[in-house]
N, C-alpha and C positions, 0 to 999 in steps of 0.2 A: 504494500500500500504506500510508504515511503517514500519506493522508488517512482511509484504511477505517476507521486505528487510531484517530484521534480519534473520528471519526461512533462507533464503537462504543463509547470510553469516555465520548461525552457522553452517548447514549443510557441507558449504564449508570448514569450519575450521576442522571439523569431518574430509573429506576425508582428510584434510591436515594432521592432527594426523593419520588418518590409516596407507597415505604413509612411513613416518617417522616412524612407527612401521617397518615395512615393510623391510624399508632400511635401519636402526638403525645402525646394527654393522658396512655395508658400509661406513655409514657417519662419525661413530667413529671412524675405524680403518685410514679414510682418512684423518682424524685432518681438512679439508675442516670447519667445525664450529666452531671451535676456532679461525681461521682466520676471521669469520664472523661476530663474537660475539661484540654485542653495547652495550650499558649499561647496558639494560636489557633483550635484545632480540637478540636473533639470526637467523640468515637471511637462510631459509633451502631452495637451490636449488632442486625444484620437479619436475622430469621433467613429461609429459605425462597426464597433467590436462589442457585442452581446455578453455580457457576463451573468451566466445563469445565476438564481440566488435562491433559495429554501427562506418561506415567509410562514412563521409561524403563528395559530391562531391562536384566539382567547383561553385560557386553562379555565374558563367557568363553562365554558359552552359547551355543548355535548361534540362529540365527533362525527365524521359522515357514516351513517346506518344507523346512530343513537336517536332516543326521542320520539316523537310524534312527528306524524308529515307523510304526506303522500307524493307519488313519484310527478317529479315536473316541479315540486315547490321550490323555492331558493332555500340554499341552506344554511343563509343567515339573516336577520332582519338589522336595517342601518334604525337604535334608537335615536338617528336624529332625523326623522324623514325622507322626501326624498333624495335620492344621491343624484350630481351632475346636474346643478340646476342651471347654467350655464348652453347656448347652442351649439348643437354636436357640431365640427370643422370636418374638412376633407384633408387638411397638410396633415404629414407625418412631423412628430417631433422630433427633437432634438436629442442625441445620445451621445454627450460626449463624456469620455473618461479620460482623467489624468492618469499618466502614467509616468513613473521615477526614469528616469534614464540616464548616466553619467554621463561626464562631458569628455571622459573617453570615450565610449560609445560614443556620440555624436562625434567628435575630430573624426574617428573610424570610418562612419558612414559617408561623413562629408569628404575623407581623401579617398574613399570606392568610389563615389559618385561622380567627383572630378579627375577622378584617375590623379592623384596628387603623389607624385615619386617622395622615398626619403629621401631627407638633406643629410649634403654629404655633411660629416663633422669635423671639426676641427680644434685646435685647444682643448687641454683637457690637465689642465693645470689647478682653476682655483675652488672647483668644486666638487669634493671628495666624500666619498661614504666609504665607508669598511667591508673586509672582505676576509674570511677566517681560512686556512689553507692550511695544509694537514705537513706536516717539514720533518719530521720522525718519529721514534716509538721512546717511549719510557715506560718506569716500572708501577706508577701511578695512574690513577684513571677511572674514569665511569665505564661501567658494565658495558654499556652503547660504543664505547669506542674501542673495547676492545679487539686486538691482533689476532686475530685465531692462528694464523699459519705461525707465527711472530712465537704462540703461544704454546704450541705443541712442538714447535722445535726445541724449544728450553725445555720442556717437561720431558722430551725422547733425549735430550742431552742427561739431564739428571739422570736420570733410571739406568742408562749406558752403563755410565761412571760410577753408578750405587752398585751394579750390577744387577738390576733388579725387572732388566727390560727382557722381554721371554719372544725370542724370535717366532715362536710356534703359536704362541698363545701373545700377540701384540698389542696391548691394552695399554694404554698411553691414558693418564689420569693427572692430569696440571692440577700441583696446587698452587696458592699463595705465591710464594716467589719467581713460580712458572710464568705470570699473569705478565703481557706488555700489552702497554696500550700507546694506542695513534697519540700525538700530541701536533699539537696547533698557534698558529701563529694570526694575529690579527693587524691586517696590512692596509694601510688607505689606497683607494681606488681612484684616481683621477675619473671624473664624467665630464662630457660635453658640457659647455653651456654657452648661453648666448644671451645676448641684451637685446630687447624692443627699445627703440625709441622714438614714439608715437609724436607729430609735429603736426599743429592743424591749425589753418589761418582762422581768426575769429572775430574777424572786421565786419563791415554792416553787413556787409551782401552775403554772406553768411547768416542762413538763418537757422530757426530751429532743424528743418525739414533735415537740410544739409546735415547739421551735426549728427542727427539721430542716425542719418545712413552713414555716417562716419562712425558713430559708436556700435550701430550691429557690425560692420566688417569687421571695424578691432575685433569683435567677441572672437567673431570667429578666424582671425589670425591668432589671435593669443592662444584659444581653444587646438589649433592644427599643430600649431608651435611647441606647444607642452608637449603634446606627444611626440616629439621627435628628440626633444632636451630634457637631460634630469634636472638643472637648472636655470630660470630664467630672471632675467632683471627686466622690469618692465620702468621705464621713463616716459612722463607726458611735459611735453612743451605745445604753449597755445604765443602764437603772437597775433600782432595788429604791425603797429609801427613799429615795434617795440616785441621784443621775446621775452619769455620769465618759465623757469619749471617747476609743474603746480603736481598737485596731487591728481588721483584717477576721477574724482568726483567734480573737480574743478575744471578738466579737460573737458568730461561732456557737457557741464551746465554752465559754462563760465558766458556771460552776455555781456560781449564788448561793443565796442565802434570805432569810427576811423579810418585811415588810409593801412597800406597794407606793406611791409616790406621784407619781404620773404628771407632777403639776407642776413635778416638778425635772427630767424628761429635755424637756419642754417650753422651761423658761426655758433649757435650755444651749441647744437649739437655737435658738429668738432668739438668743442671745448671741452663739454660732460666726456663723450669717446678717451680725449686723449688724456685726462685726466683718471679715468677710473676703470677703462676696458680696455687693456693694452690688445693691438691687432692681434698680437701671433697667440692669445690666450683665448681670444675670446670671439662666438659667431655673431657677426653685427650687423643687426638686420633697423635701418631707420624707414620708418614709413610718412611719409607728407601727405596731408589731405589739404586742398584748395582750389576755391573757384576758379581759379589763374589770374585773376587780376592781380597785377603788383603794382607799384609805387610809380616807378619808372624806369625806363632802360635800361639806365645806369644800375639801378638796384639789380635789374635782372642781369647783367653782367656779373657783378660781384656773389650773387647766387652761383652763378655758372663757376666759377673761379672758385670756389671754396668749394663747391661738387670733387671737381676735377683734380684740385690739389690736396682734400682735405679728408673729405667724405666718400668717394670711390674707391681709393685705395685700400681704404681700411675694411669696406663693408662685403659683407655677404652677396650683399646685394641692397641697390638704394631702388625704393619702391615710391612712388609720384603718384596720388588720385586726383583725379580731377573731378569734383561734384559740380555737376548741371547748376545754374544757378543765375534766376532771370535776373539778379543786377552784378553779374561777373561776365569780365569780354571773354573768360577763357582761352588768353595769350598766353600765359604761362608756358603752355604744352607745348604748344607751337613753337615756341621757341626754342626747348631744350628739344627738341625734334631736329629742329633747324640745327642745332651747336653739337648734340652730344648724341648722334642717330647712331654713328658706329660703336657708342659703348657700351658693351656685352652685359656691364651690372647693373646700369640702368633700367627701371623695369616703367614703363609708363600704363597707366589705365586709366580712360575714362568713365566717367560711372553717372549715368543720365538723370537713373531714379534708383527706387529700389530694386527693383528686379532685373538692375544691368550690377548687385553687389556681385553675385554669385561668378559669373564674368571674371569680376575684377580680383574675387580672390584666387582664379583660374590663372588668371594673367599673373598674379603677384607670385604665385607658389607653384605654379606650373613646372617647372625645372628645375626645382630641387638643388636650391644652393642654400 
C-alpha cells in the first residue's frame, strides 16, 4: 500500500510537470510565480487536474438502507429549505489547484523547454564545501567502517604465528586487535561560482510595465543560474543620471526621473567587478535592462569604451535588454550593433512585451557561457 502511494504521487507530480511545460511561457509572461515564490518553492496554479476526495456525512443521520423511506426519496433532507436558490448557469466552473513545485524543478523545465546547454565553468577558488575521502586503515573505528579483507589478514597472521591456524579445518575468527578500520580525511572542495550583476535604467520613460518584465526575466535568470553554480552573488544597480547599488527590493520598486546616462551604471559595475570578483576566480555574468534612450552620444561613446576595455574582458558574457517603451527612441541597441557586432560576449535582446521575455532569456542563455 506504501508503495501504490508513492507510484501515485510521482505519477501525479509527472502530470504536474507536463502541465507547466505546457503553460510555461503563460505562466512567465504573467509574472503570477514570482508573486508565488516561498523559499524554495513555488506554488503553480493548475487548473483542470481532478483530485478525487471521500466527503463524509453527518454521525447523527442514519446511513443508506437505514430508516424509513421509500425507493426514489432523497436520502437526506436540507433543515434549511430549499437548496440553490440562485439560477441554474450553463459555464462550467473553475478548478484550479495549487500545487508546490521547487524552483529547481522549474530552472529544469525551463532549460528542456528552451533547450538551454550547461555553462561551461570556470574559477573554482573562493567557494568551498567539504568533502571526506577515505586515505588509510587504522586500528580504531566504527563497526561501518570496518576493513574486512584488512581484517582477516591480521587475524590469518595471528593464528599462523600462535600456531593455531588448521589448514584442513580453516576457521579464521578476528578478535579485538584483528579489527582495522578505513580512516578519513576531510578536505575543502573548491565549487564554481559566479556573480549577477543586474543594471537597469530607471528614468521616466521607464515605467512600471517595463520594470515588472524586467523583474520576471531576473526570476528566471537567477532561477536557471542557481542550477548551474553552487555559489552565486547576486548585485543590483538602478541609474538615471547618476548610478548607486541598492538592494533587491529597491531595484524592482525604486520610482525615479530624469535624463539617462548609461555610462555611470557601466563604470560602477567595472568598479564592484574589479574590486570584489577577481576575473580568473570568478563566472561574471552582468545583465543591463533599458529602453535605449541615453543622455547623448558622447555618453554613448564612453559606454562603449568601458564595455570594450572594462567589462568584456572580464565577463562570461555581457547580456543588453532592451524593453519596448513608448517614450524611449530605442538607440541604444542600435548603436552597440553598429560599434560592437563582431563581439562574441556581447549578447543583445530585444524584448517588446511580455511574451517576447521567454525569447530573450533564449537569446541570453542560449550558448552556454
Amino acid at each position: 500500500m506504501h508503495l501504490k502511494i508513492h507510484q501515485d504521487h510521482a505519477r501525479f507530480r509527472q502530470i504536474v510537470k507536463g502541465r507547466v511545460r505546457q503553460e510555461l511561457r503563460k505562466f512567465i509572461a504573467s509574472g503570477e510565480l514570482i508573486g508565488r515564490e516561498g523559499d524554495k518553492t513555488v506554488s503553480i496554479p493548475v487548473p483542470r487536474i481532478d483530485i478525487p476526495r471521500l466527503k463524509y456525512g453527518d454521525r447523527n443521520q442514519g446511513g443508506v438502507g437505514q430508516g424509513e423511506g421509500e425507493v426514489g426519496d432523497p436520502l437526506s433532507q436540507s433543515d434549511e429549505g430549499e437548496v440553490g436558490q440562485g439560477e441554474a448557469g450553463d459555464q462550467e466552473g473553475q478548478h484550479v489547484l495549487e500545487v508546490d513545485v521547487s524552483i529547481e524543478e522549474l530552472a529544469e523545465i525551463l532549460g528542456e523547454e528552451l533547450e538551454l546547454p550547461n555553462i561551461e565553468e570556470k574559477g573554482k577558488e573562493r567557494v568551498v564545501s567539504t568533502k571526506d575521502r577515505y586515505v588509510g586503515i587504522r586500528r580504531v573505528g566504527p563497526e561501518s567502517l570496518k576493513h574486512f579483507k584488512r581484517t582477516y589478514r591480521e587475524a590469518l597472521k595471528r593464528q599462523i604465528a600462535a600456531g593455531a591456524y588448521d589448514p584442513k579445518r580453516p576457521v579464521i575468527v578476528p578478535v579485538r586487535e584483528d579489527k582495522r578500520f578505513r580512516s578519513w580525511r576531510t578536505e575543502p572542495v573548491h565549487e564554481a561560482n559566479a556573480v549577477i550583476v543586474y543594471m537597469m535604467d530607471v528614468s521616466g520613460s521607464m515605467g512600471e510595465e517595463q520594470k515588472e518584465i524586467v523583474r520576471i526575466e531576473s526570476f528566471w535568470i537567477d532561477a536557471w543560474l542557481s542550477t548551474q553554480y553552487k555559489g552565486i552573488d547576486t548585485r543590483f544597480v538602478i541609474h538615471d543620471a547618476t548610478a548607486r547599488e541598492v538592494d533587491r527590493e529597491t531595484f524592482f520598486h525604486t520610482r525615479e526621473s530624469g535624463g539617462t546616462m548609461i555610462s555611470s551604471a557601466y563604470k560602477l559595475c567595472a568598479d564592484l567587478v574589479d574590486h570584489d570578483y577577481p576575473a580568473a576566480e570568478w563566472n561574471i555574468y552582468p545583465f543591463h535592462f533599458s529602453d535605449g534612450d541615453n543622455w547623448s552620444t558622447d555618453d554613448t561613446k564612453v559606454s562603449i569604451e568601458i564595455l570594450e576595455q572594462r567589462l568584456l574582458p572580464v565577463s562570461n558574457m555581457f547580456c543588453y535588454g532592451q524593453v519596448h517603451s513608448p517614450y524611449g527612441s530605442g538607440q541604444f541597441i542600435k548603436d552597440l550593433l553598429a560599434k560592437l557586432s563582431g563581439e562574441e560576449k556581447l549578447v543583445l535582446s530585444e524584448i517588446p512585451d511580455r511574451d517576447g521575455i521567454v525569447d530573450s532569456i533564449k537569446t541570453f542563455l542560449g550558448k552556454g557561457r
